[in-house]
N, C-alpha and C positions, 0 to 999 in steps of 0.2 A: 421309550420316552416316558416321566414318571409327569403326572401330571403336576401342573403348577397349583400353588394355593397362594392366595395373596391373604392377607391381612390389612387393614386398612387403620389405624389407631390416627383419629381426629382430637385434635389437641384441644377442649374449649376455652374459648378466651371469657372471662369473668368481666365485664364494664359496669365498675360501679360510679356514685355521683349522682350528680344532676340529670335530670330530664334534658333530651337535647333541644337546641333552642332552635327557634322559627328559621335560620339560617343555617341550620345541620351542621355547625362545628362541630357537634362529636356524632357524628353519622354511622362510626366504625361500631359493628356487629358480628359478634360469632359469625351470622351467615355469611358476613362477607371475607370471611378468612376461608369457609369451607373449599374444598378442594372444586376445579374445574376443568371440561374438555369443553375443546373447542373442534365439530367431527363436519368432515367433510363426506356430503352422500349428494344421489344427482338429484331434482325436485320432477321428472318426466318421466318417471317408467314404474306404470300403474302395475299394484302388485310388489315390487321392487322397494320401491321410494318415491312417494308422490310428495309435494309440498301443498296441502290444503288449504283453504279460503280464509281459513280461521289462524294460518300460521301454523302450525304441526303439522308435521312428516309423519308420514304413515305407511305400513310396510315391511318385507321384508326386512330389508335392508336396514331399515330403522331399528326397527326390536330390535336387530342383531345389536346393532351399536348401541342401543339403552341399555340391553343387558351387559354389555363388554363396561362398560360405564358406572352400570350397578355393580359390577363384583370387584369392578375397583375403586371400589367408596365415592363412587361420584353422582346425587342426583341428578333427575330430570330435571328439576328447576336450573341447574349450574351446568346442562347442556346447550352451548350455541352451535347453531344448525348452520353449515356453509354452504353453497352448491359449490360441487366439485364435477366440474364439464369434464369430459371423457379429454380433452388436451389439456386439463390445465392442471391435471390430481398429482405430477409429478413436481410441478413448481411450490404448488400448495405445500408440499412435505419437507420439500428441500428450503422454504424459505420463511416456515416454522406458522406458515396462517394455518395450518390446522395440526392438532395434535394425531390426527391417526382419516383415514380416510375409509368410510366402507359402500363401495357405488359400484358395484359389479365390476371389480376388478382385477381381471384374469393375469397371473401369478406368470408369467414369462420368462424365462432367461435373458431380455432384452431387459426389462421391466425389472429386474432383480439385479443388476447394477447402478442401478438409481435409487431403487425402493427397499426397503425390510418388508418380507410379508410375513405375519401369522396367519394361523388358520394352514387350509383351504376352512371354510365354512358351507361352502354350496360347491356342487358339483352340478353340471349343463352341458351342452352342447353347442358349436353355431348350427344356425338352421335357416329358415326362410318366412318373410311375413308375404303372402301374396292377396290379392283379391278374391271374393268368393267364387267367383265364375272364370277364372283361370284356369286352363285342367294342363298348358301347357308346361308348368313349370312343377315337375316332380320332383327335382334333385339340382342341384347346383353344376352339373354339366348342360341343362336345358337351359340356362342363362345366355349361350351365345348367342352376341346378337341383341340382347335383350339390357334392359336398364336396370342397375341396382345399387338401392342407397344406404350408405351407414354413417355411422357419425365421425365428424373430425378427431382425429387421434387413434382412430381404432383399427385395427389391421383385420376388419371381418372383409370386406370388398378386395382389397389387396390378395388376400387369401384365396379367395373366388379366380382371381383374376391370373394368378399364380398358378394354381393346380387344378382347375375342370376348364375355367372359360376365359380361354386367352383372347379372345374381342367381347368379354364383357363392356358394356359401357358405365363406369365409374361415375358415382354422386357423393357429394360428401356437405352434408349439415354440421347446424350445429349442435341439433339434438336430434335423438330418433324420432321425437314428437314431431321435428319436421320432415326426417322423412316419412314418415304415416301420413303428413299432410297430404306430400307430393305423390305417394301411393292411392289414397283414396282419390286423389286429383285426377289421376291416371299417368302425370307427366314421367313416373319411371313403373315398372312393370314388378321390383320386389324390393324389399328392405332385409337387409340380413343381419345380423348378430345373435347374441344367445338363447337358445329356443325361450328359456325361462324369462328373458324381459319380453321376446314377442307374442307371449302366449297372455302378458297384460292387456298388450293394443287390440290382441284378438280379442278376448274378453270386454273390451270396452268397448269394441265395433262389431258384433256378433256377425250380425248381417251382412257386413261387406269385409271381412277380413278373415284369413285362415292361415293357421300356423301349417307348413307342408308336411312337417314331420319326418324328417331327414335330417337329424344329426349328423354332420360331415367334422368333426372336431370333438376334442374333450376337454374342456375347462375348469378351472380351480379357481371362484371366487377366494380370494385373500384379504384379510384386511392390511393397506398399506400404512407404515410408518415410516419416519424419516430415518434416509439409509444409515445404518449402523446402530439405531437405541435398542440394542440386543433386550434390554431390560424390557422396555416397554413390549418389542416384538413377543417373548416368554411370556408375560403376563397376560397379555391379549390370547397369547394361543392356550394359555390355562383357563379361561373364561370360557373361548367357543368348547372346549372341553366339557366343560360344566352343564355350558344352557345344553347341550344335545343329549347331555346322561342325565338330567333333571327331566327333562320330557319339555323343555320352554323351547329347544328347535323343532321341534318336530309341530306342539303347537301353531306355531310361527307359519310355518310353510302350512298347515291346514287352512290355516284362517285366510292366507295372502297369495298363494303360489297355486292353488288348486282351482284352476278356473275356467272354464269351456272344456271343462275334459282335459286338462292339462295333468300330466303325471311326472313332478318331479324325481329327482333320481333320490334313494335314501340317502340319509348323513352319510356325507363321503368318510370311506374307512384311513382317508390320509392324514397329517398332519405335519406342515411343515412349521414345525420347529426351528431355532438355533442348531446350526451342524452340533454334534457334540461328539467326537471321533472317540471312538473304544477298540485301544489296541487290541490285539487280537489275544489271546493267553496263551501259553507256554504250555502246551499239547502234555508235556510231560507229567505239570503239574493240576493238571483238570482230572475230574471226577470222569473215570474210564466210561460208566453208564451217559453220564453229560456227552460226554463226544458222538457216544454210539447214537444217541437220542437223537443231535443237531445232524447229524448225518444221514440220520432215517428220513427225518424230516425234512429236507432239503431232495433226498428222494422220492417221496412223495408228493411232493412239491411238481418235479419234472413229469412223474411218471399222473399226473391229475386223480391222484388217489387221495380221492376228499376225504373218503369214510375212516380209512386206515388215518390221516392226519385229525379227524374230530376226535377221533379215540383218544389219543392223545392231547388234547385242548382240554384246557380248562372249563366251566359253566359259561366264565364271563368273556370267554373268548369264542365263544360259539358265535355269537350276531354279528362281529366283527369277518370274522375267518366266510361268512354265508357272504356278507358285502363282497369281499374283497374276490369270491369266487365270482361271483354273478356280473362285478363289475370292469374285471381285469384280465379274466381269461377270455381273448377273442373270438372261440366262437363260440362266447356265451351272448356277442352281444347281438340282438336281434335286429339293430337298426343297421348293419351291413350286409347283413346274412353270408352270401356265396363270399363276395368279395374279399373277406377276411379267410377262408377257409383253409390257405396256406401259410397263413402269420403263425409263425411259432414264437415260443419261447425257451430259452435256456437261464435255470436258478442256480446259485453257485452259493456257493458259504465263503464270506468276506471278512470271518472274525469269530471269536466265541469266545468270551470272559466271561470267566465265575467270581462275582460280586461277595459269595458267602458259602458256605455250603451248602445251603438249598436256592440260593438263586443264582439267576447268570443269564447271559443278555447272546443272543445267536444274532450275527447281522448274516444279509444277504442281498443278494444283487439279482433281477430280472434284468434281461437282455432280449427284446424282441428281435424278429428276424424274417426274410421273408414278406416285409409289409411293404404295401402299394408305396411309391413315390407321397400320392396326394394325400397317405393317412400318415406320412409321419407326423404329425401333429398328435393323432389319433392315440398311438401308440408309442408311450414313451418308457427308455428303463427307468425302473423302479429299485431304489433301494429300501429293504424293510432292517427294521430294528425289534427284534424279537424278544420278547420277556420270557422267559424259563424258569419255572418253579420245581423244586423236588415235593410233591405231595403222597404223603404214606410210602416213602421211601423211591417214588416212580419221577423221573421229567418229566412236567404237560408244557405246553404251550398255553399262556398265559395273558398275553396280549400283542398286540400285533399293531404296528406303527408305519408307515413306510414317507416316501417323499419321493414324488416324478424327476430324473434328473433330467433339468432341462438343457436343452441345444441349441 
């Protein structure tokens, strides 16, 4: 995937004449020809996206979208702020009230029939918000029996209620801020969705709330557009592109995301993109070393032979190829330990076209196997889209792209 660059060229409009008169007949201004968004984010999940006293959104969530805003020529000033409730962010897109939506909204294959997403931009988990003096509730199989609330439209409770706790007893608000209500209240026993919004409530209730820390799921914040503006969906994913290789993501989550001890996951190594299919090349006519290259590598791949694959990377593909180890091979991941320790996987090479004679692009396919019932969610294939350089006459691996396909 090459990243996007937008340009933004603003036309100024020249208004000469008269001063305008007490009744603003000629009212019309540069300013108000300037370009605008109109962004939909939630206004209750501290850390996230709060809506302030003063009118400003603060947050995650928000910088993301100021910056996605800023690198496509659009001020702060000529930003209006919508709430977009957890049921209502699909009507929003589809019926043009907001130009792009960004409110922790988990990238779906249900959700990806109705919506365009760019990004991922955050990557999470779901998890659990309980009370401080709870010790019963470890893991989302100790919910049977027991009360737990998420917000309207969200498939965190359902998921619960599906794969660990089939007598869960279901709540559903209209915002999480209400179920935190009814948590501190005592009326339900946990609140669930994504560690990274419940790790706000904790932080803003120290003393009587604690995130359990048991990721049961893996999520892909996306930002949503209306389904099909291909254009817009590219340009938004060239932007999160930006702020995280500029150092303005990573700021972001310091300032908003790190809060009671909370440790977000790094810049996810993903990037869903427009599909953009790349026939495969004509084996005959490819650079024999090329072949040998994408073949080793795809080896190495299987056989979890990092060292022998950094060898072959590029400089700027070293931080990427470290994510994508830490955060996609199962048992690298510590928050399941044993339970994952029979999930495998199988890499396969799905393509390999030479762009030039020193570049040329390897796809590939992961294929999990082996995984729990309650973690497919967890564990999803993976297709990656691979950049290959020839440097002093050698193939490296170059950059490394991928997208979860989803079921």
């Amino acid at each position: 995937m090459k990243r996007v660059v937008l340009t933004v060229t603003l036309a100024a409009t020249l208004i000469s004449g008269a001063a305008c008169s007490k009744d603003n007949d000629q009212s019309s201004s540069a300013a108000d020809k300037s370009p605008s968004f109109t962004i939909g984010i939630k206004y209750d999940q501290p850390g996230m996206s709060v809506m302030g006293a003063d009118g400003k959104p603060r947050g995650f969530d928000v910088d993301t979208a100021a910056y996605i805003a800023n690198n496509l020529g659009v001020q702060p000033d000529h930003i209006t702020w919508k709430e977009a409730r957890t049921e209502q962010r699909e009507d929003m897109l589809s019926s043009g009230a907001v130009d792009f939506v960004v409110a922790s909204y988990s990238i779906s294959a249900a959700r990806q029939k109705q919506v365009s997403f760019a990004g991922p931009y955050l990557m999470t988990g779901q998890d659990l918000l309980v009370r401080q003096g709870e010790t019963g509730i470890d893991r989302p199989e100790a919910l049977g029996g027991r009360s737990v609330c998420s917000a309207k439209g969200s498939t965190s409770a359902d998921k619960i209620k599906k794969d660990f706790a089939a007598d869960v007893n279901l709540t559903a608000r209209d915002t999480y801020s209400q179920c935190v209500d009814d948590l501190l209240a005592g009326t339900v026993d946990a609140v669930s969705t994504d560690g990274v919004i419940l790790a706000g409530y904790a932080a803003t209730h120290p003393d009587q709330l604690r995130v359990v820390g048991h990721p049961f799921t893996k999520e892909r914040y996306g930002v949503g557009v209306k389904k099909g503006n291909i254009d817009l969906q590219t340009r938004i994913t060239g932007a999160i592109q930006a702020m995280i290789a500029d150092g303005s993501w990573q700021r972001s989550v310091d300032a908003n995301l790190k809060r009671g001890g909370y440790q977000p996951l790094p810049a996810p190594p993903v990037f869903n993109a427009p599909d953009a299919p790349i026939a495969a090349g004509d084996s005959t006519k490819l650079d024999p070393n090329l072949v040998k290259t994408g073949n080793d590598m795809i080896t190495m791949v299987n056989a979890k032979d990092w060292t022998s694959l950094a060898a072959v990377s590029c400089p700027e593909a070293q931080e990427t190829l470290r994510g994508n180890v830490a955060q996609l091979v199962p048992q690298n991941d510590t928050n399941l330990g044993p339970e994952v320790k029979d999930v495998s996987y199988d890499a396969t090479s799905t393509g390999l076209s030479q762009t030039s004679p020193d570049s040329a692009t390897l796809l590939a396919h992961i294929t999990y196997t082996n995984v729990p019932d309650k973690y497919k969610q967890y564990f999803k294939d993976i297709d990656f889209t691979n950049t290959l350089s020839r440097r002093d006459g050698t193939w490296m691996l170059c950059a490394v792209n991928a997208d979860f396909v989803e079921s």
